[in-house]
C-alpha positions in Angstrom: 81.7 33.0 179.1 84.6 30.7 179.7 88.1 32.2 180.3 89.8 29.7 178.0 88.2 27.5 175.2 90.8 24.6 176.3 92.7 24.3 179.6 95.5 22.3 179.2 96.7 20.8 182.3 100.4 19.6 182.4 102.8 21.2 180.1 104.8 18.5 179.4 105.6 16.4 175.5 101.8 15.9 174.7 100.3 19.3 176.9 102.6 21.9 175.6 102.2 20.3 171.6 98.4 19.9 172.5 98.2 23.6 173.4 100.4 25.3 170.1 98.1 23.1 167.8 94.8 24.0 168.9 96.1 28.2 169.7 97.0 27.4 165.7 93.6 26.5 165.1 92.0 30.0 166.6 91.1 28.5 170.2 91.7 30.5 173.1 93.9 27.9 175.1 95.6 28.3 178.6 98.0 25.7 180.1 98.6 25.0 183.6 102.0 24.1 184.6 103.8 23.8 188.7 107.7 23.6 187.3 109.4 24.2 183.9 107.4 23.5 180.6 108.5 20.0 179.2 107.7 17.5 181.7 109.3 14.8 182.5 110.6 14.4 178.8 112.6 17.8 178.8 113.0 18.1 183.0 113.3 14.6 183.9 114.0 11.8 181.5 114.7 12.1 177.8 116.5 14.9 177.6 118.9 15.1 180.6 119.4 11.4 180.4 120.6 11.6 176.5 123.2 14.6 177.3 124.7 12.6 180.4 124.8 9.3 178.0 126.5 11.5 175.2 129.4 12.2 178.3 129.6 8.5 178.7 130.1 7.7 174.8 132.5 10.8 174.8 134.4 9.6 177.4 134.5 5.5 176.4 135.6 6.9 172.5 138.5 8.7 174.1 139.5 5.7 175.9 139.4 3.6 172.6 141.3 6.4 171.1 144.5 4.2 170.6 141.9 1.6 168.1 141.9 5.1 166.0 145.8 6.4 165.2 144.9 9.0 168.6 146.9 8.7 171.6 145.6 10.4 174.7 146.6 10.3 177.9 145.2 12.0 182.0 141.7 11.2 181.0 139.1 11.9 184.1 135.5 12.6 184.4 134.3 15.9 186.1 130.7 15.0 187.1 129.9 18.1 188.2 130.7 19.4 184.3 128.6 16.8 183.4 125.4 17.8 185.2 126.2 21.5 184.5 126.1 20.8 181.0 123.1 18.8 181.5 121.7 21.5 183.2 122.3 23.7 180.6 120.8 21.8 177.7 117.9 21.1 179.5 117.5 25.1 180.5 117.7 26.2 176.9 115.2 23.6 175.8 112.5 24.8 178.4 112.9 28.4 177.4 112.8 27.4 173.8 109.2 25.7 174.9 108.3 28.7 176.9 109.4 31.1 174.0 107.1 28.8 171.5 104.0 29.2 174.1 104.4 32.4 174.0 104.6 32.9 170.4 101.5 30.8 169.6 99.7 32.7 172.1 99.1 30.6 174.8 98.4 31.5 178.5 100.5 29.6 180.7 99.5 29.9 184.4 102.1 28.4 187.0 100.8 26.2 189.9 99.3 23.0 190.8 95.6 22.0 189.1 92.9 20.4 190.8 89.6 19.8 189.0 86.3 20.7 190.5 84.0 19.3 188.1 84.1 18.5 184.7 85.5 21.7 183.2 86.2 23.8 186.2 90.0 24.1 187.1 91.4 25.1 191.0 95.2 26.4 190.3 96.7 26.6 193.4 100.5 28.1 193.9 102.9 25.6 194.9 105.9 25.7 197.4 109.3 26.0 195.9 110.8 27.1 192.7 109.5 25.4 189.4 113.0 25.2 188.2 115.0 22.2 187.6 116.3 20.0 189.7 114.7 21.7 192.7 111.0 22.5 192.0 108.2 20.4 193.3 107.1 17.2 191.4 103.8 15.5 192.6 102.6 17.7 195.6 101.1 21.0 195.8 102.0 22.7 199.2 99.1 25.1 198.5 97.1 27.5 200.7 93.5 27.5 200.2 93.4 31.3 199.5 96.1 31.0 196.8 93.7 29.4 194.6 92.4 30.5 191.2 89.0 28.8 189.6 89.2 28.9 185.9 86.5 27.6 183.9 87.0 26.3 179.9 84.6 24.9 177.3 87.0 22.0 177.4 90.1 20.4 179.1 92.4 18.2 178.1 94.7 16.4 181.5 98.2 15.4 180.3 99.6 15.2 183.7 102.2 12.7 182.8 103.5 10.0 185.1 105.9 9.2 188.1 108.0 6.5 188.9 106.4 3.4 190.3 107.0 2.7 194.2 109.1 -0.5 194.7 106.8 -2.7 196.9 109.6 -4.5 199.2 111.1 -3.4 202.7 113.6 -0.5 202.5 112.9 1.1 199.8 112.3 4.2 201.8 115.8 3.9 202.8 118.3 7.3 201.9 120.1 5.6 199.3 117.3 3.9 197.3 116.2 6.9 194.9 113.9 6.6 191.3 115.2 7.8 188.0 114.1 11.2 189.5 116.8 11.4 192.5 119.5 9.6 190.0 119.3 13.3 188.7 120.1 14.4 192.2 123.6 12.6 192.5 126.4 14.6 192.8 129.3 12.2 193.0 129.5 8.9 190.7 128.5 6.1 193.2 131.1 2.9 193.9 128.8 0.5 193.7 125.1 0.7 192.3 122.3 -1.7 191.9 119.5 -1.0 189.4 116.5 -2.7 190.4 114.3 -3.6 186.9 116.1 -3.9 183.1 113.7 -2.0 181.5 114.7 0.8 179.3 114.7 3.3 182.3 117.4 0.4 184.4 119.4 0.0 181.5 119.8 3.3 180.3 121.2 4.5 184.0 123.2 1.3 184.6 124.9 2.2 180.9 125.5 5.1 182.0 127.1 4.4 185.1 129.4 1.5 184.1 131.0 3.8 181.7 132.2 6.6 184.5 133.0 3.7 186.5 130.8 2.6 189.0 130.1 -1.2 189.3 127.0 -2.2 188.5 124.5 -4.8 188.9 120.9 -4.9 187.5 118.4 -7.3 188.7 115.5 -8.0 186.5 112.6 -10.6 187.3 111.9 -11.3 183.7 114.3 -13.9 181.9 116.2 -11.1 180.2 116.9 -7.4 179.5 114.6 -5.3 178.1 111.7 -7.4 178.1 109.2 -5.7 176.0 111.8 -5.9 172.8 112.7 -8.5 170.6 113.8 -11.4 172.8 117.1 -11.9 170.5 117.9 -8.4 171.4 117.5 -8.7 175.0 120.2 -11.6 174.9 122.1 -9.6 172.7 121.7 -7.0 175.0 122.9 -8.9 178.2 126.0 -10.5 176.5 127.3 -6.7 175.8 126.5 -5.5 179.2 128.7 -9.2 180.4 131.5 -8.5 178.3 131.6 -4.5 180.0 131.6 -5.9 183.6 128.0 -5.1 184.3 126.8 -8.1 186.6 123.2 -9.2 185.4 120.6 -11.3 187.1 117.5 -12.0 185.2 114.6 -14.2 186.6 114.9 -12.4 190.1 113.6 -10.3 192.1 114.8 -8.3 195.2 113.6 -9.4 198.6 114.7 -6.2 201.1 117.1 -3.7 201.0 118.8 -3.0 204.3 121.2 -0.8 205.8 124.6 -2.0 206.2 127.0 0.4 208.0 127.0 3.1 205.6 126.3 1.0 202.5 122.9 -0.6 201.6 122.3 -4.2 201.5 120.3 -5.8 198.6 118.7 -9.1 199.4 118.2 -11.1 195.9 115.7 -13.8 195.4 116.5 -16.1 192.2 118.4 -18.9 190.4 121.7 -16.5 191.6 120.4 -15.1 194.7 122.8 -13.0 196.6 123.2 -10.1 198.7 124.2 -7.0 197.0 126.0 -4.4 198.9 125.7 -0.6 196.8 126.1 2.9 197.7 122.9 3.8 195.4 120.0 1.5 194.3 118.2 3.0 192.0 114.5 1.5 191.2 113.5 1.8 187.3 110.6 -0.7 187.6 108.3 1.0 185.8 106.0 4.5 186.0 102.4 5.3 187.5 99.9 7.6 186.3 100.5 11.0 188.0 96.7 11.8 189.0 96.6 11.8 192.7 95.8 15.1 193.3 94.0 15.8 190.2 90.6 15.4 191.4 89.5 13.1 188.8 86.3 11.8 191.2 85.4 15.2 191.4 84.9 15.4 187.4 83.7 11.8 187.3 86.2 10.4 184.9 86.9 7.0 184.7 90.3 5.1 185.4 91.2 1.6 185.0 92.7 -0.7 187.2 95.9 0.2 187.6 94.6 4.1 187.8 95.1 5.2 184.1 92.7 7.2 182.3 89.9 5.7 179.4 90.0 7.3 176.2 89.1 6.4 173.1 91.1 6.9 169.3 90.3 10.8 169.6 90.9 11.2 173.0 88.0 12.0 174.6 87.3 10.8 178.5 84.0 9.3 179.5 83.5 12.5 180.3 81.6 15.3 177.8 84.6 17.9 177.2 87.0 16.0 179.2 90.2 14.6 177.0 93.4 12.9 178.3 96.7 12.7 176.6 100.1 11.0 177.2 101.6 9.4 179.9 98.4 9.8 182.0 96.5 7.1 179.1 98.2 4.3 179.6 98.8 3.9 176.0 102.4 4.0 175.5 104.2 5.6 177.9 107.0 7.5 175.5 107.1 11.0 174.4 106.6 11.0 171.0 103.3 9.3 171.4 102.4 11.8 174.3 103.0 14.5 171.3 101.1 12.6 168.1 98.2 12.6 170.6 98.2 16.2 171.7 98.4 16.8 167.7 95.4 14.5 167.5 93.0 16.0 170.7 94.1 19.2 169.6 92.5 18.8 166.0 89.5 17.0 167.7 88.7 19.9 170.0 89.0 22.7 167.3 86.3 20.6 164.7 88.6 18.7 162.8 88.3 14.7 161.7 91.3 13.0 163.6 91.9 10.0 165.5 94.8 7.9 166.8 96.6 5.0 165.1 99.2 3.1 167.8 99.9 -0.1 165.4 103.1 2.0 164.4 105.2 3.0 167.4 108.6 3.2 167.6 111.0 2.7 171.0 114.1 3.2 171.4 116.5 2.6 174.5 119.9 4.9 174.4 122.4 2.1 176.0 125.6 1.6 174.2 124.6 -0.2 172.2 121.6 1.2 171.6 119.1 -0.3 171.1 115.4 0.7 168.8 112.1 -1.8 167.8 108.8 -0.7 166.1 106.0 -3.4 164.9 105.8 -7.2 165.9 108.6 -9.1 167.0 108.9 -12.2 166.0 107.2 -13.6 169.2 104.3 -11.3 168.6 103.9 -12.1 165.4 103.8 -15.7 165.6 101.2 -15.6 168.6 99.1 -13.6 165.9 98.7 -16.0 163.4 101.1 -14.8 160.9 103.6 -17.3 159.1 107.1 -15.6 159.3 110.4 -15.3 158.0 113.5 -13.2 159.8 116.4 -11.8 158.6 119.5 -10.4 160.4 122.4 -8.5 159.1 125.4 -7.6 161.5 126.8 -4.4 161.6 130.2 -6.5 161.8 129.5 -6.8 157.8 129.1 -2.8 157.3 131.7 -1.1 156.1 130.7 2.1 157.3 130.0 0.8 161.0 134.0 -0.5 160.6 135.0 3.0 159.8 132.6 4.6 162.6 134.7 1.8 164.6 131.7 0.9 166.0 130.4 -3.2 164.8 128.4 -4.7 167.7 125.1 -5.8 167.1 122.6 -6.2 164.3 118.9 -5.1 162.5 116.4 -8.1 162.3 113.4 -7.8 160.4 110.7 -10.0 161.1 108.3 -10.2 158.0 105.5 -12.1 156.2 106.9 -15.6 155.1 103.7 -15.3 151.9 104.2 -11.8 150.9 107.2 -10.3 152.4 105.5 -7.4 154.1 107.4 -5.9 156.7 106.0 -6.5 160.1 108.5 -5.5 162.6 112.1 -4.4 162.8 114.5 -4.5 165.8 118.0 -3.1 166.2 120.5 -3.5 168.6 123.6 -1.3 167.6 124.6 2.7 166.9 122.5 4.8 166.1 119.3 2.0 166.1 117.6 5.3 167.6 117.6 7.1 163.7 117.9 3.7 162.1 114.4 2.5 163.3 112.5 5.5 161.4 113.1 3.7 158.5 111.6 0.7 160.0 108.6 2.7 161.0 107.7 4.0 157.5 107.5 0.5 156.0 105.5 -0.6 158.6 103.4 2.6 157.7 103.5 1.8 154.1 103.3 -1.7 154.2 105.9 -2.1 152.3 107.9 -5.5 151.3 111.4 -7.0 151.7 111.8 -6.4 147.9 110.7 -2.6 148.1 113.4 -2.2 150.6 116.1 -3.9 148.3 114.8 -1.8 145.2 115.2 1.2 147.0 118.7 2.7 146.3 120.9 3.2 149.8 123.5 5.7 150.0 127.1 3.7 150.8 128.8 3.8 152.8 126.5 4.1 155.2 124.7 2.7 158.6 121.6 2.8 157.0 122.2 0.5 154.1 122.0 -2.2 156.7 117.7 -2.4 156.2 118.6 -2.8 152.6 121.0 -5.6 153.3 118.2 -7.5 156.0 116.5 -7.6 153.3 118.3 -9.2 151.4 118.8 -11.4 153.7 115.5 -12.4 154.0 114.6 -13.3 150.9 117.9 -15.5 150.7 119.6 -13.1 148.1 122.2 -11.8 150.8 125.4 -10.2 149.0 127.5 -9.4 151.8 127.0 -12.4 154.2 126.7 -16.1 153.8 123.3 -16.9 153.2 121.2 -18.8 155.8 118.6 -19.9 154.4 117.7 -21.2 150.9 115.2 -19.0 148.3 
């Protein structure tokens, strides 16, 4: 008989969820994990990135106390506070995960997975603590008498993803680290260069600017943020211009070279130059993290760039094989990594389910920040649809003046026939917790009028949906109106 109905392998946003649901649903589930349940989300990325950013809005409030009536005055930044706190938040949230496993009844078995075949699971022990920041990420340093073989009726891989190598000379250099080593710095570098403005570039070059480091990000596409809105990548760019981040879109980076005890950054484009940085730090993007998985051994099928099939329930090419998360190449965000744990989860354990991605919210935490879900309004075009866009700047909400806090906007890109909502795109605070409203009428394919009908509490930030709206169907009440009925 099998040890474990499911073996979940990788504990991270979509493993851990995965493996609560289906022990919910009366399976006997085990999860295989090498560091600290969370994955990258709690260990690596979302979570210790947001508590370092919330230091950096901290700190750039108190220096615009003066704007507020406050006077303050000896204001420094103690990094190493900073990461401790970090540290901190991070090390509750595992043991909270850890404490939930436990609860639901899950077995969670530390070490390094390697299939065998289809459903049979090698767990090797790997070398080094499994704590954050100094446990072992991608590599098992594993003796071949450590292992374990654990067979299960099914198993479900949610092994995540890495960060992408950067495929130019030097970038093996000590200096040049990923969004993983950026976690690794102890001091606040001089000078940094952040090769690709993406969410992951942006985020850290935010970040960085703010406790003082000058920074320059170098992006090949013609603006930040590609994959958003293009009004909110420009949008984007001009507030990172006007806070003395240097920004070079449509280039690339040639080399990086040493340079006495600096780094050199060779840049090929309509401004190319050569940067010199303490730290360049390479957000160009993530891989699937499967190279010592064995997936040849099960037979399941990858595509080209090395991500797993799977259909809307999940399931591998593979009979009782199921991938989840990162390691799909579906979208590669937490909250999706979860919805399809949910969803494989209910699957396994005999229930109808399957996956809907038309709806998926992003958001980027730059200041300002910045959040999209739907079509934007080049997506929408290319598919056919007739549309109409509204914007409404926060410069026109009163409660963004008295949060102190006016840069940026909400567009809504909609139906120009029926008014139904098709995307939404935000570049200012708190777009993160704006966007959900986006999201439902998306959802609920609901119309520019529905949102005006619906009452919004004032003053608030989130009024400013209702006033898009407005907006767009040329009724605006706080604005000038742009276009005519």
């Amino acid at each position: 008989m099998p040890e474990f109905d499911l073996l979940v392998v990788g504990g991270g946003p979509g493993g851990y969820v995965a493996a609560i649901r289906a022990a919910q649903r009366g399976l006997r589930v085990g999860l295989v994990e090498k560091e600290r349940p969370g994955g990258v989300c709690l260990n690596w990325g979302c979570i210790p990135t947001k508590a370092m950013l919330r230091s950096a809005e901290v700190l750039q409030t108190i220096r615009d106390a003066a704007d507020f009536g406050v006077h303050t005055d000896g204001i420094r930044v103690d990094f190493a506070a900073v990461r401790a706190r970090r540290d901190a938040i991070v090390g509750e949230l595992t043991e909270g995960v850890a404490g939930l496993l436990k609860t639901n009844g899950v077995t969670v078995i530390e070490g390094h997975a390697r299939l065998t075949g289809p459903t049979t699971v090698e767990v090797f022990e790997v070398g080094g603590s499994p704590v954050f920041p100094g446990g072992p990420r991608y590599a098992a340093d594993a003796a071949a008498d450590s292992a374990r073989t654990i067979n299960a009726t099914d198993v479900l891989i949610a092994t995540g993803s890495v960060p992408a190598r950067l495929p130019v000379p030097g970038a093996d250099l000590p200096g040049v680290i990923t969004s993983d080593g950026a976690f690794g710095l102890t001091e606040i570098p001089d000078r940094l260069v952040v090769i690709g403005g993406s969410a992951v570039g942006v985020e850290w070059a935010a970040l960085f600017a703010t406790f003082g480091s000058e920074v320059t990000v170098v992006e090949r596409q013609d603006r930040l943020v590609p994959l958003e809105d293009a009004e909110i990548g420009i949008a984007l760019g001009r507030s990172f211009g006007k806070r003395g981040i240097t920004v070079l879109t449509g280039s690339t980076v040639a080399a990086v070279t040493q340079a006495g005890e600096r780094l050199r950054v060779s840049v090929d484009g309509p401004k190319g130059r050569d940067l010199d940085a303490d730290v360049v730090l390479v957000g160009v993007g993530r891989r699937p993290n499967t190279g010592q998985l064995g997936l040849d051994a099960a037979g399941i099928e990858t595509d080209a760039r090395g991500f797993i099939r799977v259909d809307d329930r999940l399931r591998t090419n593979v009979e009782h094989v199921w991938a989840i998360g990162d390691v799909t190449g579906k979208a590669l965000l937490a909250h999706v990594a979860s919805h399809q744990g949910l969803t494989a989860a209910d699957v396994i354990a005999g229930h109808d389910a399957h996956i809907d991605y038309t709806v998926i919210p992003a958001a980027t935490f730059t200041h300002p920040e910045i959040a999209g879900v739907g079509l934007t309004e080049d997506a929408a075009r290319a598919a056919g649809h007739d549309v109409i866009t509204a914007k409404f700047p926060f410069e026109a909400l009163g409660r963004a003046k008295t949060f102190g806090d006016t840069e940026g906007f909400a567009k809504i890109v909609a139906g120009a026939r029926h008014k139904e909502v098709l995307g939404v795109h935000i570049i200012g605070p708190s777009a993160s917790d704006l966007i959900a409203e986006g999201a439902l009428a998306i959802s609920l394919e609901a119309t520019l009028d529905e949102l005006t009908e619906t009452i919004h509490a004032h003053p608030t930030l989130g009024e400013i949906g209702m006033e898009a709206a407005l907006a767009g169907l040329g009724l605006p009440v706080h604005i000038a109106p742009t276009r005519k009925r």
